[in-house]
C-alpha positions in Angstrom: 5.8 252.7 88.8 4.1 250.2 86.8 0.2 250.3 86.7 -2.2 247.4 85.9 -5.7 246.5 86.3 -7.2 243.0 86.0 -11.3 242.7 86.3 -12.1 244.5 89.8 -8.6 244.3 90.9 -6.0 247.7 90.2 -2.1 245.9 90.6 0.7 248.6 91.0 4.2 248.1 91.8 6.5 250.4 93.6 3.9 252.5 94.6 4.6 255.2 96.8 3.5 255.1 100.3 4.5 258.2 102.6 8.0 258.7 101.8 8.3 254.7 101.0 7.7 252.2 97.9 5.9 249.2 98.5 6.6 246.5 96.1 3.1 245.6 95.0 -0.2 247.5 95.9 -3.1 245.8 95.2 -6.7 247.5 95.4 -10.4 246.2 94.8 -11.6 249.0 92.2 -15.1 249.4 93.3 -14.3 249.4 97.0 -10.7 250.9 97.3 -10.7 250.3 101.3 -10.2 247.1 100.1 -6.2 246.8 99.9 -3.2 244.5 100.1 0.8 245.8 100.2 3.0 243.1 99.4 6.4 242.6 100.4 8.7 240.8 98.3 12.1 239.1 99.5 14.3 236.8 98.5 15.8 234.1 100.9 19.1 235.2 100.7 18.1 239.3 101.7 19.6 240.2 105.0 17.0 241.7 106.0 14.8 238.5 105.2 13.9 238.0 109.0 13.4 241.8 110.0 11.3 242.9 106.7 7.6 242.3 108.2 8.3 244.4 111.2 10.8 247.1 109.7 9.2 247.5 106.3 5.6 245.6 105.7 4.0 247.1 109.0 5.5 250.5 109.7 6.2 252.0 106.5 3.3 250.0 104.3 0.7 249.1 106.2 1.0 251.4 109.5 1.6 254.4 107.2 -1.0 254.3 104.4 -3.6 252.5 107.3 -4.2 249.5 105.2 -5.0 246.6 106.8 -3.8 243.8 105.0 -0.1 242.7 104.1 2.0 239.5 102.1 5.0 238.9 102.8 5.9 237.5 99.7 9.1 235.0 100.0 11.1 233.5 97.1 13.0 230.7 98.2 15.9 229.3 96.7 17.6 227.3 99.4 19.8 229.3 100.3 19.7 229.2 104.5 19.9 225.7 103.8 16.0 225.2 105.7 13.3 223.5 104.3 10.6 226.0 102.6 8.2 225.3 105.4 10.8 225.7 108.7 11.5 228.7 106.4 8.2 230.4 106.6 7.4 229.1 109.8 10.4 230.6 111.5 9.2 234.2 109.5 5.4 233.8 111.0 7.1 233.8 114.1 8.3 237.2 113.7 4.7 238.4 112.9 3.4 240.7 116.3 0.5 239.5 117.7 -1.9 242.5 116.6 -1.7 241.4 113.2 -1.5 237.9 113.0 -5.0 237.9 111.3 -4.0 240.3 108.5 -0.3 239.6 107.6 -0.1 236.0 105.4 3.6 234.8 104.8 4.1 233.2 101.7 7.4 231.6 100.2 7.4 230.9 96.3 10.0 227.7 95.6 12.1 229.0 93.2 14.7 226.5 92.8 15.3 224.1 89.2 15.7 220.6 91.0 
């Protein structure tokens, strides 16, 4: 597990949750209620359009009771979509409850 801490903010990744590793924890030092689990996938995972509801919410954010989630996307092309039809189509997947608290974001990776 790698450990970091940047102004008010403490970054770890693979940080265990339960029996689970999230990919990235992020806390606000001074108020640790404050907290973000991020989810990182590439386009080309499998499990790219089951991860927010089989990973992010039940074993990250459902587990450790934080509120907040990313579902942090690189994108490379590969299911031949646009970046945004991409994301969009993963937003859909998001159940309502937590619509407010889980952003999806998709990094473009490619070298055009």
């Amino acid at each position: 597990m790698l450990k970091r801490s940047y102004g008010d903010l403490n970054l770890n990744r693979e940080q265990q949750e339960s029996e689970n590793f999230v990919d990235i924890n992020v806390k606000y030092r001074t108020k640790t209620s404050y907290e973000v689990q991020i989810e990182c996938k590439g386009d080309w995972n499998s499990e790219l359009m089951i991860g927010i509801n089989k990973q992010l919410i039940p074993k990250y954010m459902d587990n450790s009771k934080c509120e907040y989630g990313i579902y942090l996307v690189f994108y490379t092309g590969h299911k031949n979509k646009k970046i945004n039809v991409l994301e969009k189509e993963i937003e859909e997947t998001i159940p309502p409850k937590y619509k407010l608290s889980i952003k999806v974001v998709c990094i473009d990776i490619t070298r055009n």
